[in-house]
TORMI-527687 format. One record per atom (N, C-alpha, C, CB): x, y, z; residue number from 1; chain; atom name. Coordinates in Angstrom, 3 decimals. Glycine has a CB too. Example, Ala and Ser with C-alpha at 12.3 -4.5 7.8 and 13.67 -1.06 7.14 Angstrom:
LUMMAR         xx         yy         zz   pavo   lumti   drenmar
LUMMAR     13.190     -5.690      7.800      1       A         N
LUMMAR     12.300     -4.500      7.800      1       A        CA
LUMMAR     13.200     -3.300      7.800      1       A         C
LUMMAR     11.308     -4.473      9.046      1       A        CB
LUMMAR     12.850     -2.250      7.080      2       A         N
LUMMAR     13.670     -1.060      7.140      2       A        CA
LUMMAR     12.900      0.030      7.870      2       A         C
LUMMAR     14.084     -0.598      5.725      2       A        CB
***
This chain:
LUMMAR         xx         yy         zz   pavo   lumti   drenmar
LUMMAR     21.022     17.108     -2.248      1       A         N
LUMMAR     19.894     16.217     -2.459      1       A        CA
LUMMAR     18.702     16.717     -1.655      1       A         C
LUMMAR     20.254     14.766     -2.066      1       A        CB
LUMMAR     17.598     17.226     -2.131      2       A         N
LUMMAR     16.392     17.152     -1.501      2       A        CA
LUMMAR     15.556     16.345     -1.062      2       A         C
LUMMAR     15.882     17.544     -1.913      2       A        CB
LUMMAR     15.529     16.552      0.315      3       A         N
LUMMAR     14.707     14.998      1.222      3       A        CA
LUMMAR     13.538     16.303      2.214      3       A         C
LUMMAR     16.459     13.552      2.884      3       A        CB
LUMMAR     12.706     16.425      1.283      4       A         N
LUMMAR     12.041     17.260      2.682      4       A        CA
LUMMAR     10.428     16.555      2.261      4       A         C
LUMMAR     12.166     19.595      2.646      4       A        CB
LUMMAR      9.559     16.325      3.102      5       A         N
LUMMAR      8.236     15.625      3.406      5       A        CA
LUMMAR      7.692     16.259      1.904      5       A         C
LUMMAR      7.277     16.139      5.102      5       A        CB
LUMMAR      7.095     15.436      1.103      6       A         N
LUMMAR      6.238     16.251     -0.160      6       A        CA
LUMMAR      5.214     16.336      0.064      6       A         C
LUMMAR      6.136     15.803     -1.442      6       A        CB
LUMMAR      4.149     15.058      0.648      7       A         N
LUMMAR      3.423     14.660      1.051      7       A        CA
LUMMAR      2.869     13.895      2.362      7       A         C
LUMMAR      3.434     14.424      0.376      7       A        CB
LUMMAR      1.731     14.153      2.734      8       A         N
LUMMAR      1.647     13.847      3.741      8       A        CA
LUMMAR      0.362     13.185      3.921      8       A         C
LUMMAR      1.938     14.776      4.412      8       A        CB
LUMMAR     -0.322     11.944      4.429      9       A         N
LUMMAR     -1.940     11.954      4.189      9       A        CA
LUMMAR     -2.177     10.851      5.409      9       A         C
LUMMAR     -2.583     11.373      2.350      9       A        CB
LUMMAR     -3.583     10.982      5.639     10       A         N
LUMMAR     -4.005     10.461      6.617     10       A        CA
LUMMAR     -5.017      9.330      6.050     10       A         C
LUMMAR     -4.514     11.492      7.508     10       A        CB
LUMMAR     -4.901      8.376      5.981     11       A         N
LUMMAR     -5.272      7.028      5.185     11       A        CA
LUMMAR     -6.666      6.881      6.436     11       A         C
LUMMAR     -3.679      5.426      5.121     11       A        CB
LUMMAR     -7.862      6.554      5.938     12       A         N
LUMMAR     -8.856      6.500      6.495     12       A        CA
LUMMAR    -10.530      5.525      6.002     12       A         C
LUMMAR     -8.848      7.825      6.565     12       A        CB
LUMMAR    -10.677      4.416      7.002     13       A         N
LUMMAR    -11.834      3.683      5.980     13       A        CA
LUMMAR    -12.906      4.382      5.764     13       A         C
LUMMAR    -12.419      2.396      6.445     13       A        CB
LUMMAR    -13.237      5.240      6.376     14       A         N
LUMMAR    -14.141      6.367      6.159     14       A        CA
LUMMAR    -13.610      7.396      5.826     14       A         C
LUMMAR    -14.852      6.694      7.106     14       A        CB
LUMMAR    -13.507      8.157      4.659     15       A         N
LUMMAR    -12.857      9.370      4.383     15       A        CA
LUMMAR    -13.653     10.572      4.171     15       A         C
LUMMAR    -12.103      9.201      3.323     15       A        CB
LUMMAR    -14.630     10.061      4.424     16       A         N
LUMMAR    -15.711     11.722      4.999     16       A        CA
LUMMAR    -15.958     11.954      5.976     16       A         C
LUMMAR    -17.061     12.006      4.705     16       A        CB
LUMMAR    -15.932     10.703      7.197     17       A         N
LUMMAR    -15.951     10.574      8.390     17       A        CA
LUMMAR    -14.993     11.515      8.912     17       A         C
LUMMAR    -15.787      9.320      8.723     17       A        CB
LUMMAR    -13.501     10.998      8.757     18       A         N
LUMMAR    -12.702     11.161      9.061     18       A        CA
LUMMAR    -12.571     13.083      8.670     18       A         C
LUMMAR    -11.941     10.009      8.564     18       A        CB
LUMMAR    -12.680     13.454      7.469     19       A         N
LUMMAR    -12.627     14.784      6.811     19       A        CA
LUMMAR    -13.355     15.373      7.885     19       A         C
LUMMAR    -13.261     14.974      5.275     19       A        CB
LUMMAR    -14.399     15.138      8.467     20       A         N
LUMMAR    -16.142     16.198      8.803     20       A        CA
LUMMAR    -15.002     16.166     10.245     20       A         C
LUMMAR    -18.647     15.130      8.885     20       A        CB
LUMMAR    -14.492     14.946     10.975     21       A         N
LUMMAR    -13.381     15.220     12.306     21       A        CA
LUMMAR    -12.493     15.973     12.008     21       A         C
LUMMAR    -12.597     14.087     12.876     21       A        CB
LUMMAR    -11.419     16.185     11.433     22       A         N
LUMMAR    -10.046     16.925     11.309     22       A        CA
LUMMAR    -10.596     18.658     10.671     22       A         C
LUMMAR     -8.818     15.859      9.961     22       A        CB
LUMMAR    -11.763     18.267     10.135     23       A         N
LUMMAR    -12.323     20.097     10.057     23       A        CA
LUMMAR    -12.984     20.229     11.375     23       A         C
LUMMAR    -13.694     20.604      8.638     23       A        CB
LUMMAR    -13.410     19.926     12.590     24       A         N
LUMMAR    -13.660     20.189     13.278     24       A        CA
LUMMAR    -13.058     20.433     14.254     24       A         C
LUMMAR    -14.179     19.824     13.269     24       A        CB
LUMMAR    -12.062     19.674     14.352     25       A         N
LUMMAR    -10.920     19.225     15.370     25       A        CA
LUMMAR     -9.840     20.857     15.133     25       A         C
LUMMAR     -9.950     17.288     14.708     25       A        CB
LUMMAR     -9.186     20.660     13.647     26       A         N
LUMMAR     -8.264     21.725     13.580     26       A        CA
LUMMAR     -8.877     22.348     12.527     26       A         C
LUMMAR     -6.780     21.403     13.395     26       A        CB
LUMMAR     -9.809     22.751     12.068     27       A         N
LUMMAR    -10.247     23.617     11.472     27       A        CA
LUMMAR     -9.853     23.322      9.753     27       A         C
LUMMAR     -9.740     24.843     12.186     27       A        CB
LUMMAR     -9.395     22.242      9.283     28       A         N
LUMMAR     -8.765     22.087      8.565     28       A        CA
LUMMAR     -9.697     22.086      6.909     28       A         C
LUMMAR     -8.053     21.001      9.137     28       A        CB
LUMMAR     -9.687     22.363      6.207     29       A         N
LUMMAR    -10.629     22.212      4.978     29       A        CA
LUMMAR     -9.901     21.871      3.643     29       A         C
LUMMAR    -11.430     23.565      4.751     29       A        CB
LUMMAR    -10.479     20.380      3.764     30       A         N
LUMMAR    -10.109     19.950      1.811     30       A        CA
LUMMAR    -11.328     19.984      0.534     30       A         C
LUMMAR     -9.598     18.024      1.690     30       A        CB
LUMMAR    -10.664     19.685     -0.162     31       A         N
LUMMAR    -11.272     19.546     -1.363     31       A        CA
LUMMAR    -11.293     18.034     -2.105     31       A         C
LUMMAR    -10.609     20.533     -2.177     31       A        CB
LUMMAR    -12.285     17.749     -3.328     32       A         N
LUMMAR    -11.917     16.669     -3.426     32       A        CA
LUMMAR    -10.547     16.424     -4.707     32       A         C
LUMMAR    -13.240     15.992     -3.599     32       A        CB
LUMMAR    -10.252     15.785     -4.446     33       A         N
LUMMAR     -8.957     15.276     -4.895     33       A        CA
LUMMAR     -8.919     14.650     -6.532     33       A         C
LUMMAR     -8.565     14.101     -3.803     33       A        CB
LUMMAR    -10.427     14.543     -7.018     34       A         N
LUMMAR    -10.632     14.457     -8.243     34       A        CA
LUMMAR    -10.952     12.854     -8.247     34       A         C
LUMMAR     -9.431     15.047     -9.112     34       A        CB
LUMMAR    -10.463     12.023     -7.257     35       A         N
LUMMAR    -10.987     10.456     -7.427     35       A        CA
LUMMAR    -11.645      9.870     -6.202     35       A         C
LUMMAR     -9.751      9.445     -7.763     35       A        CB
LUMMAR    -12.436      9.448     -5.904     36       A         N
LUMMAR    -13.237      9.189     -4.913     36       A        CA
LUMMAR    -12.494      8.333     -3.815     36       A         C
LUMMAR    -14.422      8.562     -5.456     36       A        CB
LUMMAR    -13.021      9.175     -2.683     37       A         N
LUMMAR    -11.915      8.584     -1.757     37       A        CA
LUMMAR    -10.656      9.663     -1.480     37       A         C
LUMMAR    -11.291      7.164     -2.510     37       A        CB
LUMMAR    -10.617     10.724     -2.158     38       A         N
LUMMAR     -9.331     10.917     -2.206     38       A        CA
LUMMAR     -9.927     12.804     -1.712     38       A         C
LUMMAR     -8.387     10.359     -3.983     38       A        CB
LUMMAR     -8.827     13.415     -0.762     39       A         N
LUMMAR     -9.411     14.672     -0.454     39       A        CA
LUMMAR     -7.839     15.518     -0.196     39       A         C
LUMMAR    -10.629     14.558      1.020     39       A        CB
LUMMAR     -7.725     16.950     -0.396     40       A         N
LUMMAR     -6.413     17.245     -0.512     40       A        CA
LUMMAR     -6.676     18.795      0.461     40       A         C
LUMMAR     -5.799     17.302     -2.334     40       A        CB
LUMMAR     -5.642     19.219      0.781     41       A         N
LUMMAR     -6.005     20.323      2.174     41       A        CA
LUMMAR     -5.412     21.369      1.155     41       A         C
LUMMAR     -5.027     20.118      4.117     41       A        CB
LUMMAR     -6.024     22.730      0.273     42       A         N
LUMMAR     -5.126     23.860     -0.554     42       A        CA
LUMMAR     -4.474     24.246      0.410     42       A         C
LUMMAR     -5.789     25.112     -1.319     42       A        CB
LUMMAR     -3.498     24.798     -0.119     43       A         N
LUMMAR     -2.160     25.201      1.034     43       A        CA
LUMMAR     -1.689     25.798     -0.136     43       A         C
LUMMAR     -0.979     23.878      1.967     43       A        CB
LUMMAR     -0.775     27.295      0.462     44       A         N
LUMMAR      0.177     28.025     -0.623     44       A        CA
LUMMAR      1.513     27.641     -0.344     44       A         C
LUMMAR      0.120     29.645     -0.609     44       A        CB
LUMMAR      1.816     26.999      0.264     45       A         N
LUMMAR      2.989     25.982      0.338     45       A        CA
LUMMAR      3.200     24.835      1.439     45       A         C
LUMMAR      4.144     26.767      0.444     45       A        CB
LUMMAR      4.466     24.371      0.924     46       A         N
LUMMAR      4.562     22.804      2.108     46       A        CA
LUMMAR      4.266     22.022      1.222     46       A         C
LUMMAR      3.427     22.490      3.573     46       A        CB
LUMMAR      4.145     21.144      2.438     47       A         N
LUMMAR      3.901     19.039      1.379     47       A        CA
LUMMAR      2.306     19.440      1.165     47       A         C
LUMMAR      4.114     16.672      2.908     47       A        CB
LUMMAR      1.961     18.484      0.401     48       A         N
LUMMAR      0.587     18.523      0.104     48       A        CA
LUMMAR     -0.063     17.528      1.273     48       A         C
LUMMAR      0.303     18.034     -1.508     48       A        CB
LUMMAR     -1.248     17.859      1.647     49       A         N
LUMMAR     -1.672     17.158      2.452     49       A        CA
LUMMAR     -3.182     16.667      2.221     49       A         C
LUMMAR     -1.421     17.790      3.530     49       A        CB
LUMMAR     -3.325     15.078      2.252     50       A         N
LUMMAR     -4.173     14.447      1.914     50       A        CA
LUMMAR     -5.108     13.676      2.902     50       A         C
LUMMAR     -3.635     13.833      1.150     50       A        CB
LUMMAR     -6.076     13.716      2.660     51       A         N
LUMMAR     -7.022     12.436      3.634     51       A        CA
LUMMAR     -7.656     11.431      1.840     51       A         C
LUMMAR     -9.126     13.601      5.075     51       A        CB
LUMMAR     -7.341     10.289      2.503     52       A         N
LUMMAR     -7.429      9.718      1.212     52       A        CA
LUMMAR     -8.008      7.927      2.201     52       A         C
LUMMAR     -5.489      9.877      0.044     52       A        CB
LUMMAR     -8.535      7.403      1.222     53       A         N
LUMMAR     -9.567      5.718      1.540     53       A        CA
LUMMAR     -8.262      5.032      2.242     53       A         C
LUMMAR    -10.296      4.469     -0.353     53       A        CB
LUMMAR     -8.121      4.704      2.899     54       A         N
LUMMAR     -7.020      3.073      3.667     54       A        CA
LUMMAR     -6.697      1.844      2.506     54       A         C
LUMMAR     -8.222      1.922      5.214     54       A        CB
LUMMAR     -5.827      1.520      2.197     55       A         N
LUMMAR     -5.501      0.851      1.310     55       A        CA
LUMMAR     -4.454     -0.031      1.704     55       A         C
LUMMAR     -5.271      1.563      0.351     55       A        CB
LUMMAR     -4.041     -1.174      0.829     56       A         N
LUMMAR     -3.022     -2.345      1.351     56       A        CA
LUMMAR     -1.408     -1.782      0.189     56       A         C
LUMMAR     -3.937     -4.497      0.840     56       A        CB
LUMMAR     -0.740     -1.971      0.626     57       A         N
LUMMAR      0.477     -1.821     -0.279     57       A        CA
LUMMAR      1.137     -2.983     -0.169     57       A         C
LUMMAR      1.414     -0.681      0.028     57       A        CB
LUMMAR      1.043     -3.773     -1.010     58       A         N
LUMMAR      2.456     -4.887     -0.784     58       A        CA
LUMMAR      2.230     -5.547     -0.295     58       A         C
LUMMAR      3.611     -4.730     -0.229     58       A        CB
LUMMAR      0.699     -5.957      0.510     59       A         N
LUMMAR      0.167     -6.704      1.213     59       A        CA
LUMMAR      0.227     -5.936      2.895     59       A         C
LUMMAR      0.881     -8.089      0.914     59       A        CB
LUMMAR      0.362     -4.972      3.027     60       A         N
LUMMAR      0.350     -4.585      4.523     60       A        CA
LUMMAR     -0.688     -3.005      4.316     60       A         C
LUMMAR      2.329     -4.313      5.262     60       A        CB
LUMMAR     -1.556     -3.321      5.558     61       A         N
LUMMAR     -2.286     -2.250      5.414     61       A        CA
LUMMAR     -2.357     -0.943      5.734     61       A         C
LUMMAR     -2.972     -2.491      5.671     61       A        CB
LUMMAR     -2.205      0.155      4.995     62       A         N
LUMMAR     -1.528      1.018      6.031     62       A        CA
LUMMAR     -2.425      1.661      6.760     62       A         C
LUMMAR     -0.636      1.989      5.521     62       A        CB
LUMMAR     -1.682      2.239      7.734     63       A         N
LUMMAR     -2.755      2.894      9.072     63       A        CA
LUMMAR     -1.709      3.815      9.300     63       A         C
LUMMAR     -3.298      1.810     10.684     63       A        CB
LUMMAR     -2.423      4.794     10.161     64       A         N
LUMMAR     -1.655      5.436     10.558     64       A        CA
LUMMAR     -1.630      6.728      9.604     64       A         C
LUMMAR     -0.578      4.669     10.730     64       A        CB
LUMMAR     -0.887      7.682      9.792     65       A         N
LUMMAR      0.068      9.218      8.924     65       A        CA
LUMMAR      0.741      8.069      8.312     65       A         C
LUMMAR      1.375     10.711     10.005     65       A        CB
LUMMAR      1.049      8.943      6.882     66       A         N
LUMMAR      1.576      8.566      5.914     66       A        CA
LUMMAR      2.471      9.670      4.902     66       A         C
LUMMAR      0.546      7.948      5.377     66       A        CB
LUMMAR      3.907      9.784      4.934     67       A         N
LUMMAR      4.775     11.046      4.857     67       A        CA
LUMMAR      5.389      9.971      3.435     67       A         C
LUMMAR      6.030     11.652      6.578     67       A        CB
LUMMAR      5.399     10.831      1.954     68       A         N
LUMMAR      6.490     10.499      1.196     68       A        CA
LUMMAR      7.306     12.261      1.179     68       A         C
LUMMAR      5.887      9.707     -0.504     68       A        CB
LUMMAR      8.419     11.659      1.077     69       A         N
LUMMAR      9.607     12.402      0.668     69       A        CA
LUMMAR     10.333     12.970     -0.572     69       A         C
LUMMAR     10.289     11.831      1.026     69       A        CB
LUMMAR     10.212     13.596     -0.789     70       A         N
LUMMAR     11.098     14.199     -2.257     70       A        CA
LUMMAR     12.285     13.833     -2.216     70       A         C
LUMMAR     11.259     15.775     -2.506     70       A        CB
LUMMAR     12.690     13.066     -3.584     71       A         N
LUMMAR     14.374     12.489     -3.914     71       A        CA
LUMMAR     14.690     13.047     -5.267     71       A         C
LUMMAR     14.597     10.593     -4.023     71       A        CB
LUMMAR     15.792     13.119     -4.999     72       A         N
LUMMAR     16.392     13.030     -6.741     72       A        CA
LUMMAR     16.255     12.220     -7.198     72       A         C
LUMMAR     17.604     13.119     -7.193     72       A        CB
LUMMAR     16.299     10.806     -6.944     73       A         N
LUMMAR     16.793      9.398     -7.509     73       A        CA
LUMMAR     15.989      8.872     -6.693     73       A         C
LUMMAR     18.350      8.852     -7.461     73       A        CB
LUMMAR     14.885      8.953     -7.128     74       A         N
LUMMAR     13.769      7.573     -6.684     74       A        CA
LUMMAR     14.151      6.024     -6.936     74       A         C
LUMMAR     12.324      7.691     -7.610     74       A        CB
LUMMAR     15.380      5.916     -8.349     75       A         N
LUMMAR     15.445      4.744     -8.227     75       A        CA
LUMMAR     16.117      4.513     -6.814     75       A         C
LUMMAR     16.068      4.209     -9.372     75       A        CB
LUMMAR     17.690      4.760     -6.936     76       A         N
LUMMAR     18.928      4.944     -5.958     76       A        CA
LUMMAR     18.124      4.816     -4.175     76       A         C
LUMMAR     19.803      6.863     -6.360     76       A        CB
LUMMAR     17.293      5.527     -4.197     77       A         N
LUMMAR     16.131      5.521     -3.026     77       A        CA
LUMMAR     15.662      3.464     -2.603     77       A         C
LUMMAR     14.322      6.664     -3.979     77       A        CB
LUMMAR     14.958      3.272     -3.861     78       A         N
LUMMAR     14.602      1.905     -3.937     78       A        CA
LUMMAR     15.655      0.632     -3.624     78       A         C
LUMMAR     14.137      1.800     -5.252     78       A        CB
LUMMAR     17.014      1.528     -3.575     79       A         N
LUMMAR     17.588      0.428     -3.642     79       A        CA
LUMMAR     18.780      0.481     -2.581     79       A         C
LUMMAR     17.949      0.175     -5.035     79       A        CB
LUMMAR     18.454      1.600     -1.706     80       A         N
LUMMAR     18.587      1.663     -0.764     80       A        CA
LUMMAR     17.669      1.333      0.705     80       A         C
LUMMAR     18.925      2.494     -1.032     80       A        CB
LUMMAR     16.283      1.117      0.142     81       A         N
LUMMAR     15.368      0.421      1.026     81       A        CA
LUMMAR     15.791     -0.913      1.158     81       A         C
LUMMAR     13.985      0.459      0.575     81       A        CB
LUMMAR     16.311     -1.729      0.277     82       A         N
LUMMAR     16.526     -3.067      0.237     82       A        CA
LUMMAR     17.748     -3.432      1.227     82       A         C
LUMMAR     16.767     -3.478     -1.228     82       A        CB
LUMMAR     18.404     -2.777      0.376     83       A         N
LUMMAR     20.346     -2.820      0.818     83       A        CA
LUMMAR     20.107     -2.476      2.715     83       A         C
LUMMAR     21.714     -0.824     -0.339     83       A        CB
LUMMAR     19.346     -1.982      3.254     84       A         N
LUMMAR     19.385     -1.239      4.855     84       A        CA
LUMMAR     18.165     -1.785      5.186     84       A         C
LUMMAR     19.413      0.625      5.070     84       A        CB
LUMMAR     17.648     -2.829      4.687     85       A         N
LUMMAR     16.864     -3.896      5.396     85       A        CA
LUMMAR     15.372     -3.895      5.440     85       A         C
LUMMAR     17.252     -3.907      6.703     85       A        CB
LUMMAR     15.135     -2.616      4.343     86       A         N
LUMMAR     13.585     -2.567      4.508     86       A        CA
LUMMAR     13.145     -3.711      3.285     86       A         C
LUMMAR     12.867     -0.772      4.216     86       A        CB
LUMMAR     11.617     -2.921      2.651     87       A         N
LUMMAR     11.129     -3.907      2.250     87       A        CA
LUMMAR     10.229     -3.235      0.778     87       A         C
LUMMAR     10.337     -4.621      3.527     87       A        CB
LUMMAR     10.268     -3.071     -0.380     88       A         N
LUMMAR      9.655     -2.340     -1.400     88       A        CA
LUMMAR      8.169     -2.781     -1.356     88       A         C
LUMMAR     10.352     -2.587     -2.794     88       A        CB
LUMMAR      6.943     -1.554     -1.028     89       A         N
LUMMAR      5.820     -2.133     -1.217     89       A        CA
LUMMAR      4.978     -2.143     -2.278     89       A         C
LUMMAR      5.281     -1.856     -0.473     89       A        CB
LUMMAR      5.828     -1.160     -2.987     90       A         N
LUMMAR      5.247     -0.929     -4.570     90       A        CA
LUMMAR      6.310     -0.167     -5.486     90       A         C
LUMMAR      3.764      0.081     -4.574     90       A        CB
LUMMAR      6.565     -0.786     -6.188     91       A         N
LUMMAR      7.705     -0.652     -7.472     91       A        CA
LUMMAR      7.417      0.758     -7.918     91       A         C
LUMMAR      7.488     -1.851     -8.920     91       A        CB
LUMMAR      8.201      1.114     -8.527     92       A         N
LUMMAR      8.548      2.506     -9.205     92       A        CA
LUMMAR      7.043      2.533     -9.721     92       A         C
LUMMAR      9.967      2.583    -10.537     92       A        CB
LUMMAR      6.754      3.241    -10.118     93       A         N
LUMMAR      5.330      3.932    -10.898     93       A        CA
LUMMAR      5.395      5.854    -11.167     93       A         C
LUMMAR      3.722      3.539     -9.574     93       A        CB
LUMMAR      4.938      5.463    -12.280     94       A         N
LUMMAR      5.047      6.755    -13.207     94       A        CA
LUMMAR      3.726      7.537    -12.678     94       A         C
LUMMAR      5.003      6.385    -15.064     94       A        CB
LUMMAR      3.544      8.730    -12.139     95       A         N
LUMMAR      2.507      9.313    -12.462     95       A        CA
LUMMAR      2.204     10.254    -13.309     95       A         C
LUMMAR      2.192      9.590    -11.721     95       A        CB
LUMMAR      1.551     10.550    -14.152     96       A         N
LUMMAR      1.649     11.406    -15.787     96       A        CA
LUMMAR      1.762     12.275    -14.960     96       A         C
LUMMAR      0.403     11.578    -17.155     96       A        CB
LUMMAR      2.828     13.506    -15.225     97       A         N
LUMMAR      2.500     14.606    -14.771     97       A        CA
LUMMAR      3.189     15.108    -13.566     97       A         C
LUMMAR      1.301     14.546    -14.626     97       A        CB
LUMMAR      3.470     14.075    -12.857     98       A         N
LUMMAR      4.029     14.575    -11.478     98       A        CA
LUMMAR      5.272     13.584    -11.258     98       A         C
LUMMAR      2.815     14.468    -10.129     98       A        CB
LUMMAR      5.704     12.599    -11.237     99       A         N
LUMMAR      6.795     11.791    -11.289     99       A        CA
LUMMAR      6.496     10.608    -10.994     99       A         C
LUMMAR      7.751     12.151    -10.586     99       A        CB
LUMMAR      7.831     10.163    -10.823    100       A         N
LUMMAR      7.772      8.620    -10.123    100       A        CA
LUMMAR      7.802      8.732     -8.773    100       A         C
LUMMAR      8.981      7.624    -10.478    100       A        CB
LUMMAR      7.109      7.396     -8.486    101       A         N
LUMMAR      6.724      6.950     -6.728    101       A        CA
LUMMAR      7.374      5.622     -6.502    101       A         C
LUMMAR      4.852      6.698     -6.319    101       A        CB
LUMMAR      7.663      5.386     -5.318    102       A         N
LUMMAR      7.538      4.111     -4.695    102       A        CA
LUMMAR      7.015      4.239     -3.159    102       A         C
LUMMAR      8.938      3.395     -4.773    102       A        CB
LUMMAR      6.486      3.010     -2.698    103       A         N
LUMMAR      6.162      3.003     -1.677    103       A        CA
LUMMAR      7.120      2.273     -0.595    103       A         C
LUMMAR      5.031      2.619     -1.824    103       A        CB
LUMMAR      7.197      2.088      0.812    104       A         N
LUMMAR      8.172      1.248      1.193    104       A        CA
LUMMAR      7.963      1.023      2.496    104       A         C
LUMMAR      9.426      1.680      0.937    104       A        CB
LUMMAR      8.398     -0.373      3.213    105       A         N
LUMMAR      8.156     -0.376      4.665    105       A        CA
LUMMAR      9.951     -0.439      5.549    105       A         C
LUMMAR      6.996     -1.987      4.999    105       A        CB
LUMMAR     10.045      0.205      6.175    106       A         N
LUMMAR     10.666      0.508      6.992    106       A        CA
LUMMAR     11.400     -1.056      7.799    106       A         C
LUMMAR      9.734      1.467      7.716    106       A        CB
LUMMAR     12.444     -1.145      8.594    107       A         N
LUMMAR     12.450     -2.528      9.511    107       A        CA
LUMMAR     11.316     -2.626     10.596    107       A         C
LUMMAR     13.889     -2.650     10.361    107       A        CB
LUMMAR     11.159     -0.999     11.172    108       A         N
LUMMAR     10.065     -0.931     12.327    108       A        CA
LUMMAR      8.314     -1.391     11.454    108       A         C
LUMMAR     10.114      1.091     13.093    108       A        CB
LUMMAR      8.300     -1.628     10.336    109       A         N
LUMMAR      7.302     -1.725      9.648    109       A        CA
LUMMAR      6.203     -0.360      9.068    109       A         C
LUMMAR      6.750     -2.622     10.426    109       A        CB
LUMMAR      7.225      0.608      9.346    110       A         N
LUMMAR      6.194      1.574      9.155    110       A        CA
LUMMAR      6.467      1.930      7.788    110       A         C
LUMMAR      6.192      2.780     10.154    110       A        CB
LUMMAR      5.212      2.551      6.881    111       A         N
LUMMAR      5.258      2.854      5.662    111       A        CA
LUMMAR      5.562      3.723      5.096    111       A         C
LUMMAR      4.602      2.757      5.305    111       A        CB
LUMMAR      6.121      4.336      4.112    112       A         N
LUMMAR      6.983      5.645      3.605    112       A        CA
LUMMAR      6.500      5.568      2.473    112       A         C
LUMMAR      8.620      5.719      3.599    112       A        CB
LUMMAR      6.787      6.783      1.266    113       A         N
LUMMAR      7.149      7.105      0.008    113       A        CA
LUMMAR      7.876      7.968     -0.211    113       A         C
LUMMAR      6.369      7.307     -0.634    113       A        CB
LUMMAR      8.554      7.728     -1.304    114       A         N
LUMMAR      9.625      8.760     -1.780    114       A        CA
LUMMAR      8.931      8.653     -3.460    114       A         C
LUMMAR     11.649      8.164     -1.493    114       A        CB
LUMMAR      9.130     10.460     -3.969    115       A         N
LUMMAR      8.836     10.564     -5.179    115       A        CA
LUMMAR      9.575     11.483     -5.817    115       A         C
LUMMAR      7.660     10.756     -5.320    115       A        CB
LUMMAR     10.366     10.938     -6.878    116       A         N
LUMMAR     11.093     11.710     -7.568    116       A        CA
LUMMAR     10.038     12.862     -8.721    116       A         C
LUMMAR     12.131     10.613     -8.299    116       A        CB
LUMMAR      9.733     13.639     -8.159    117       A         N
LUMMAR      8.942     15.088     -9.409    117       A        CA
LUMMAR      9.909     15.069    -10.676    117       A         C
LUMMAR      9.053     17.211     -8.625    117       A        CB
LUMMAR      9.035     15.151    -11.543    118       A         N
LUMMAR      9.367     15.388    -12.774    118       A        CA
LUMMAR      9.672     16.826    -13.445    118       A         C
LUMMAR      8.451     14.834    -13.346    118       A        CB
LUMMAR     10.965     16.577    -14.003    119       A         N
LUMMAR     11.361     17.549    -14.496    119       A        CA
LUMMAR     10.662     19.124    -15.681    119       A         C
LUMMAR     12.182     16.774    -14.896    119       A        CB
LUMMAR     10.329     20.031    -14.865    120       A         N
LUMMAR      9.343     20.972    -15.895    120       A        CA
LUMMAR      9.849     21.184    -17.238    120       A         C
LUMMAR      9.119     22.468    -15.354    120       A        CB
***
């Protein structure tokens, strides 16, 4: 089973603010991400890494780094958040093209995703 970080992003209410710091800080340079708000670091491999707008999931806001994980079974995933005490912050969702997502909070409250990629 593959569980290694896919993604990774830094959720921010200012996301140019935040971009013009982390290129300065570590030298880091994105692009935009195609939807406003949304900025992605090219990399020839690894998780993808994002600076993207602060948003609520499920009613909790996230802050902080934000790591989803690659699964086989995004459902099996979902329903193992429940069963071990966490909490689903956003139901399965299809993304055309790239797979299914869910989002999820942890018991410590911290926020995750796991996304099953779609088969080429």
């Amino acid at each position: 089973m593959s569980t290694d970080i896919a993604h990774f992003a830094i959720n921010a209410d200012d996301p140019e603010a935040s971009l013009r710091f982390y290129e300065a800080l570590f030298g880091w340079r994105f692009e935009s991400g195609g939807q406003p708000g949304f900025f992605r670091m090219q990399r020839e491999s690894g998780p993808i890494i994002a600076l993207q707008q602060r948003r609520e999931l499920g009613g909790v806001r996230v802050t902080g780094f934000e790591c989803t994980v690659a699964v086989e079974d995004v459902g099996a995933v979902a329903e193992a958040v429940v069963a071990h005490g966490g909490r689903l912050l956003m139901e399965r969702t299809t993304i055309p093209g790239v797979g299914e997502l869910i989002f999820f909070e942890d018991p410590g409250g911290n926020v995750a995703g796991a996304i099953q990629f779609a088969q080429d």
